[in-house]
C-alpha positions as CSV (number, residue, x, y, z in Angstrom):
1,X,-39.2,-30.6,19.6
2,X,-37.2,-27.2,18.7
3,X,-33.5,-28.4,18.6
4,X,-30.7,-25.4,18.9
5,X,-28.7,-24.3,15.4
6,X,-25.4,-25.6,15.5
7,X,-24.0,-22.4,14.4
8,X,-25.6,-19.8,17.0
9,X,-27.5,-22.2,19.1
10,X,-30.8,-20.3,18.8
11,X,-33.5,-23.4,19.2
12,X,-35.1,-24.0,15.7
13,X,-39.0,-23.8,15.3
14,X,-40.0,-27.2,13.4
15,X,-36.4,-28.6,12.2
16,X,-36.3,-30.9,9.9
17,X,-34.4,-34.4,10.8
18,X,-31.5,-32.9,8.4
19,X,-31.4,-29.3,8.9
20,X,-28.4,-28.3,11.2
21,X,-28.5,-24.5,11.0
22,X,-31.3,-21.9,11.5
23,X,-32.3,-20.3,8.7
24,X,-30.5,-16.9,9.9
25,X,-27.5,-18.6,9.6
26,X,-28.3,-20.9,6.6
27,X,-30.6,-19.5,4.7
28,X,-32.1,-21.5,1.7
29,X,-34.0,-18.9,-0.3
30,X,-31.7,-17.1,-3.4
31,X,-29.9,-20.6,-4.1
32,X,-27.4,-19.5,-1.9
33,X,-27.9,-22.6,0.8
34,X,-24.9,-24.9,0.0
35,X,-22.9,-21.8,0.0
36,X,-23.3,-20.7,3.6
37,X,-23.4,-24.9,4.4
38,X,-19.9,-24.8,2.9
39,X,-19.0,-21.5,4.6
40,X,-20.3,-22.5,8.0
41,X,-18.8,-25.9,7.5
42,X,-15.2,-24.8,6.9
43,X,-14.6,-21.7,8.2
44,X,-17.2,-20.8,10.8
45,X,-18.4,-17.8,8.7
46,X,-22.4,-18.1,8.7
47,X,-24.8,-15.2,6.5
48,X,-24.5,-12.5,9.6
49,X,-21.0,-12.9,9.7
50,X,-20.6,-12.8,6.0
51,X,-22.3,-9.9,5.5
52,X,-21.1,-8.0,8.7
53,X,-17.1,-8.4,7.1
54,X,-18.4,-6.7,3.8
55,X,-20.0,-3.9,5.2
56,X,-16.5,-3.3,7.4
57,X,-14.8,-3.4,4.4
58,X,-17.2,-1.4,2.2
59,X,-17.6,-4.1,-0.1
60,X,-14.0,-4.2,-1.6
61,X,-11.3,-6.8,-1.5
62,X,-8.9,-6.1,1.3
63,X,-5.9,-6.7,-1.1
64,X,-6.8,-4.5,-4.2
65,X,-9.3,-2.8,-3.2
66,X,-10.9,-1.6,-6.2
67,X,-13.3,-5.4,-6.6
68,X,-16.3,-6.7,-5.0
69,X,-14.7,-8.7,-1.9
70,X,-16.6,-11.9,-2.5
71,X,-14.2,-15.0,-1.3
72,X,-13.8,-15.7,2.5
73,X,-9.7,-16.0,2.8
74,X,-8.0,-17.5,5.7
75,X,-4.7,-18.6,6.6
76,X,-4.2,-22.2,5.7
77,X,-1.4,-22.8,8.7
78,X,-4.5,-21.9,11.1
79,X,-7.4,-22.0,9.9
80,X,-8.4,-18.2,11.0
81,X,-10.2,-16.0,8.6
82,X,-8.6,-13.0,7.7
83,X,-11.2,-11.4,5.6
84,X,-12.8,-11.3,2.3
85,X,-11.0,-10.8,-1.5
86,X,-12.3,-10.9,-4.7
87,X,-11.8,-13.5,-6.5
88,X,-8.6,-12.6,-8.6
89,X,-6.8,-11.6,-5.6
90,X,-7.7,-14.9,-3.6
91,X,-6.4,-16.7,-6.4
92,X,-3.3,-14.9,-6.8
93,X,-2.5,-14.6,-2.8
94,X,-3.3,-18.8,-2.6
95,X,-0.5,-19.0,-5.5
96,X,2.3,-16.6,-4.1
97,X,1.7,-19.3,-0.7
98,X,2.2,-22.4,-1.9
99,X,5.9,-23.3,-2.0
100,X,8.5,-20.9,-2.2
101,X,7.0,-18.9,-5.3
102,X,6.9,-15.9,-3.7
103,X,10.6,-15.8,-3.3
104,X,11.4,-17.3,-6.7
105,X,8.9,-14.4,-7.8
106,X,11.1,-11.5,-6.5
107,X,14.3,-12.9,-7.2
108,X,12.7,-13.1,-11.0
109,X,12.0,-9.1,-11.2
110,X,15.1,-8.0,-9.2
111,X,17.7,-9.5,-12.1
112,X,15.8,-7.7,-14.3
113,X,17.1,-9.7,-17.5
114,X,14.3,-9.0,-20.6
115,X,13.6,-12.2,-22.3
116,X,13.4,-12.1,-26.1
């Protein structure tokens, strides 16, 4: 019985009982299969789509464009994807959101007062 992926709802040849996604969307050679599981899973961003946003972006974070954009990054109010960082920017950008950081940040470099 060929049973559709749950990702792009192309009907499976021979899934197994546990296998939700096609192997176009989630493949499993190169170790990489619990990646795109995870990615799929949270953010709806299968191999295809994965690879389609780094070619649009030449392979470079969005933010400092200079590193290999590796990390899918999306807005944690709604979910949507924005695109993809490396990993240092990701990291940096998920800091400045939490709380009010980002504020307390500025307000830091505008006094301007060296510390000894």
């Amino acid at each position: 019985m060929n049973r559709p992926c749950e990702q792009c709802w192309v009907p499976m040849e021979n899934p197994t009982p546990n296998r939700k996604y096609c192997e176009d969307c989630n493949p499993k050679s190169g170790g990489w299969g619990f990646r795109w599981t995870e990615l799929i899973r949270k953010y709806g961003v299968d191999r295809r789509m994965y690879e389609a946003m780094y070619f649009d972006q030449d392979g470079t974070c969005l933010i400092c464009e200079k590193r290999e954009a590796r990390v899918v990054d999306h807005c944690h109010e709604t979910g949507k994807v924005r695109g993809l960082l490396c990993v240092s920017c990701n990291f940096n950008l998920g800091w400045l959101e939490s709380g009010n950081i980002l504020n307390q940040a500025t307000a830091y470099l505008s006094e301007g007062v060296p510390r000894d």
